[in-house]
ROMARBA-910476 format. One record per residue: residue in three letters; x, y, z of N, C-alpha, C in turn. Coordinates in pm, whole numbers, plus 50000, padded with zeros to 5 digits. Layout:
residues N
['ALA'; [X; Y; Z]; [X; Y; Z]; [X; Y; Z]]
...
***
This chain:
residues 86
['UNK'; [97124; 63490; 73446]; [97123; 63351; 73490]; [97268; 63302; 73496]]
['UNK'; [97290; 63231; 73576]; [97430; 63166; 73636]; [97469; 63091; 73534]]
['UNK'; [97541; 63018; 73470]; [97634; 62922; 73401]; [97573; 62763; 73479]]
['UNK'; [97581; 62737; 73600]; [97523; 62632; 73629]; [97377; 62629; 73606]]
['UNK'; [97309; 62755; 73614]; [97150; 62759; 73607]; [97139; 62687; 73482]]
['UNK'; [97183; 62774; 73406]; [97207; 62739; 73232]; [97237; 62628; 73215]]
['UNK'; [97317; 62526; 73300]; [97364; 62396; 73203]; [97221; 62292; 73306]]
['UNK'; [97228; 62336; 73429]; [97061; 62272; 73452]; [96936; 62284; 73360]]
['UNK'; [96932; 62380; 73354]; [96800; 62433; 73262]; [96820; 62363; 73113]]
['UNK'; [96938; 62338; 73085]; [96956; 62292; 72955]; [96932; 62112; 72948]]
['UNK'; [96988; 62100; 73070]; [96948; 61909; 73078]; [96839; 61873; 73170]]
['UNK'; [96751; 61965; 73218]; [96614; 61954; 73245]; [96563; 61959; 73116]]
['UNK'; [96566; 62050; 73036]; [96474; 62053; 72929]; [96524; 61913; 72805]]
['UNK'; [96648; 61922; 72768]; [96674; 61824; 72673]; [96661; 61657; 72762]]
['UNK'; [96644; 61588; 72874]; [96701; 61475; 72957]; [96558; 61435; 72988]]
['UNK'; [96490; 61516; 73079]; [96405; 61508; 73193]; [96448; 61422; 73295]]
['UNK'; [96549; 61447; 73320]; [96621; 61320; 73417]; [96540; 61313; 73558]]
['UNK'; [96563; 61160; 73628]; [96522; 61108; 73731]; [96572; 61187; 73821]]
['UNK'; [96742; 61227; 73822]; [96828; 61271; 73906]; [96903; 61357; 73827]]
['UNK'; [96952; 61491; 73865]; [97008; 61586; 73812]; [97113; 61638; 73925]]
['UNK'; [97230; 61672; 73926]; [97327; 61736; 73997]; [97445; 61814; 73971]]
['UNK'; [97424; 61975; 73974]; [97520; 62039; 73852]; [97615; 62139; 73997]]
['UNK'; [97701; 62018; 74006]; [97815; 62117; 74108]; [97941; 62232; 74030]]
['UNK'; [97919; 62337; 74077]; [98046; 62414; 74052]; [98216; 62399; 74132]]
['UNK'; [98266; 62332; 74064]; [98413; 62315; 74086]; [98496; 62382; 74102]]
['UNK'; [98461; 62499; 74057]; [98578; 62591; 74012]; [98640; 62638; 74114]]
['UNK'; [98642; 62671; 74256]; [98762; 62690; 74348]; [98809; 62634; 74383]]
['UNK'; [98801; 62502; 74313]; [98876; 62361; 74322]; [99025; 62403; 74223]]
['UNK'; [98943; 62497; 74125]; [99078; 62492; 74029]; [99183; 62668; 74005]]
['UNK'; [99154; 62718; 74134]; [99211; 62806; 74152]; [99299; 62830; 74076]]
['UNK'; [99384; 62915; 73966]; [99519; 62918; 73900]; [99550; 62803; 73777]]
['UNK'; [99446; 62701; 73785]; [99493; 62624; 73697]; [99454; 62685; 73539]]
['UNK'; [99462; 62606; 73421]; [99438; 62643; 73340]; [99273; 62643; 73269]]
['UNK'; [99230; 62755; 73247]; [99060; 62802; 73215]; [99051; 62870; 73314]]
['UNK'; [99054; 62897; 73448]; [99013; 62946; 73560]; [99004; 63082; 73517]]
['UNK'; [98882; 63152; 73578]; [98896; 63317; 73568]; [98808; 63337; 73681]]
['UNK'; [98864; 63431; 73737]; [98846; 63540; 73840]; [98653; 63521; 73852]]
['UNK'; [98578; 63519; 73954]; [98436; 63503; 73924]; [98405; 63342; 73938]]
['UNK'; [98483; 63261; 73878]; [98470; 63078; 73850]; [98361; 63061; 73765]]
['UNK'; [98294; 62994; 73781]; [98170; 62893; 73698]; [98265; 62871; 73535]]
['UNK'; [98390; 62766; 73557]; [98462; 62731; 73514]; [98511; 62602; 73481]]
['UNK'; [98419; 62555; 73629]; [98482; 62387; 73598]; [98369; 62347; 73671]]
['UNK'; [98253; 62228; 73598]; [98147; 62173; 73651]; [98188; 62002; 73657]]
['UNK'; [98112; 61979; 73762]; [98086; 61802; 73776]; [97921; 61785; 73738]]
['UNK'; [97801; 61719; 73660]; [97739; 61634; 73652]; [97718; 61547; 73656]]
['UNK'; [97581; 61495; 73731]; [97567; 61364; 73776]; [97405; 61353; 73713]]
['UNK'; [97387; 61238; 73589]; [97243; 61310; 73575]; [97207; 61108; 73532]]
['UNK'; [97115; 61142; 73575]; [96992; 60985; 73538]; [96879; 60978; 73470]]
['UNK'; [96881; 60935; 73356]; [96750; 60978; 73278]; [96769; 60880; 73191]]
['UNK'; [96622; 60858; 73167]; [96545; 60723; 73043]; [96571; 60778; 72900]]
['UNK'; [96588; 60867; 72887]; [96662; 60948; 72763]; [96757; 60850; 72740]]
['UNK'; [96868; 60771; 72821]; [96996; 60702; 72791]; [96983; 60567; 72776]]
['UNK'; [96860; 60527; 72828]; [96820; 60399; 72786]; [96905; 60344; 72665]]
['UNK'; [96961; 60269; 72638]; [97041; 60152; 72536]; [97150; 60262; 72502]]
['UNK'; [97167; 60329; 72520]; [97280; 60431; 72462]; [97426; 60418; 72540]]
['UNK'; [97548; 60391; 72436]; [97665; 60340; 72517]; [97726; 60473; 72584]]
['UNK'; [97824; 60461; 72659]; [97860; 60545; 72774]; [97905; 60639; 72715]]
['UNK'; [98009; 60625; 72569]; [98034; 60720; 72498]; [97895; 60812; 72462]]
['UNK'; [97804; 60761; 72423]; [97675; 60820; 72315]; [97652; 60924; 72443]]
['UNK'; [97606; 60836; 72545]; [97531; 60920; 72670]; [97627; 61019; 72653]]
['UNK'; [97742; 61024; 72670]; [97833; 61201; 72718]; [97809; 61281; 72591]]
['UNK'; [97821; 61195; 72457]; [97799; 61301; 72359]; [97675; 61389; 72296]]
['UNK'; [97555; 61338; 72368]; [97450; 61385; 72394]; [97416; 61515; 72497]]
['UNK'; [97536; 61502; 72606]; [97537; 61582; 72712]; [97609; 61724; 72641]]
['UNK'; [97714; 61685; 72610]; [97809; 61769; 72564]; [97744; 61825; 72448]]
['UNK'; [97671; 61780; 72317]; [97577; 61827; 72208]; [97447; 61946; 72328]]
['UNK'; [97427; 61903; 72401]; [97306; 61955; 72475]; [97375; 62104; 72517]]
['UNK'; [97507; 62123; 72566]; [97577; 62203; 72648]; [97665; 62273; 72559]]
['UNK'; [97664; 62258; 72410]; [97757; 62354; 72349]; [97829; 62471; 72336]]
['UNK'; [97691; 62498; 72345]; [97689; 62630; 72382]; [97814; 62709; 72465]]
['UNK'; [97772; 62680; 72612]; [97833; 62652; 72730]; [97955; 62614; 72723]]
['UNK'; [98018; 62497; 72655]; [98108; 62437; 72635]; [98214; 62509; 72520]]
['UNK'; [98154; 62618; 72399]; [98236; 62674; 72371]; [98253; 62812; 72449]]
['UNK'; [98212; 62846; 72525]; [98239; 62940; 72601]; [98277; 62963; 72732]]
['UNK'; [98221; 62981; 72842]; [98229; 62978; 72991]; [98290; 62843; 73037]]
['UNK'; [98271; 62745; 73003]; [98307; 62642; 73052]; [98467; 62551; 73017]]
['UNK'; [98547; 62539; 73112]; [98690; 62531; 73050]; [98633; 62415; 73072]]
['UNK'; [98607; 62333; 73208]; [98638; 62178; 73208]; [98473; 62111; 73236]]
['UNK'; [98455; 61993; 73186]; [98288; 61918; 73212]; [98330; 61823; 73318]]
['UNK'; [98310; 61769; 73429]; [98347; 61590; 73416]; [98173; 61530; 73448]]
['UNK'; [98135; 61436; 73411]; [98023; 61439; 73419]; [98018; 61242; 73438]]
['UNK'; [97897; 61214; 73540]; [97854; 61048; 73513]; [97726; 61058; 73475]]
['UNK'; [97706; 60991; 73388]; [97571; 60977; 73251]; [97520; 60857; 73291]]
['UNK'; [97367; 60828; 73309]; [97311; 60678; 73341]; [97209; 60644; 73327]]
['UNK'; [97169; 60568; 73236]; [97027; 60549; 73235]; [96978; 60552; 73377]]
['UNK'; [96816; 60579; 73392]; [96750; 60611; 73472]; [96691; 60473; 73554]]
***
């Protein structure tokens, strides 16, 4: 399974979001720093879910990022992500 499969599959299951969108960046970041040969290196998320209901903008990302650890200590150099209630 892909690195993006994985961080979908991971905020489908923890979110159930309204809207989910897990773009791969990474030949965006050709040479920069994290980049390796292959990519799935640098993701954008865009996710909407009632999960975030009253939760401040900080909470929402640290929920994302708790969800994606995994991921985040490994394969993944950079996140940027917009979090929103649903």
């Amino acid at each position: 399974m892909s690195v993006r499969d994985r961080i979908e599959a991971k905020l489908q299951e923890a979110f159930a979001p309204a809207h989910l969108e897990v773009v791969d960046e990474s030949d965006q970041h050709i040479g920069h720093a994290g980049w390796r040969e292959g990519g799935e290196t640098h993701f954008r998320v865009t996710i909407h879910a009632a999960a975030f209901a009253g939760m401040s903008r900080v909470a929402r990302q640290r929920a994302v990022n708790a969800a994606l650890a995994d991921e985040l200590a490994g394969p993944v150099h950079a996140l940027a992500m917009k979090v929103e209630p649903a």
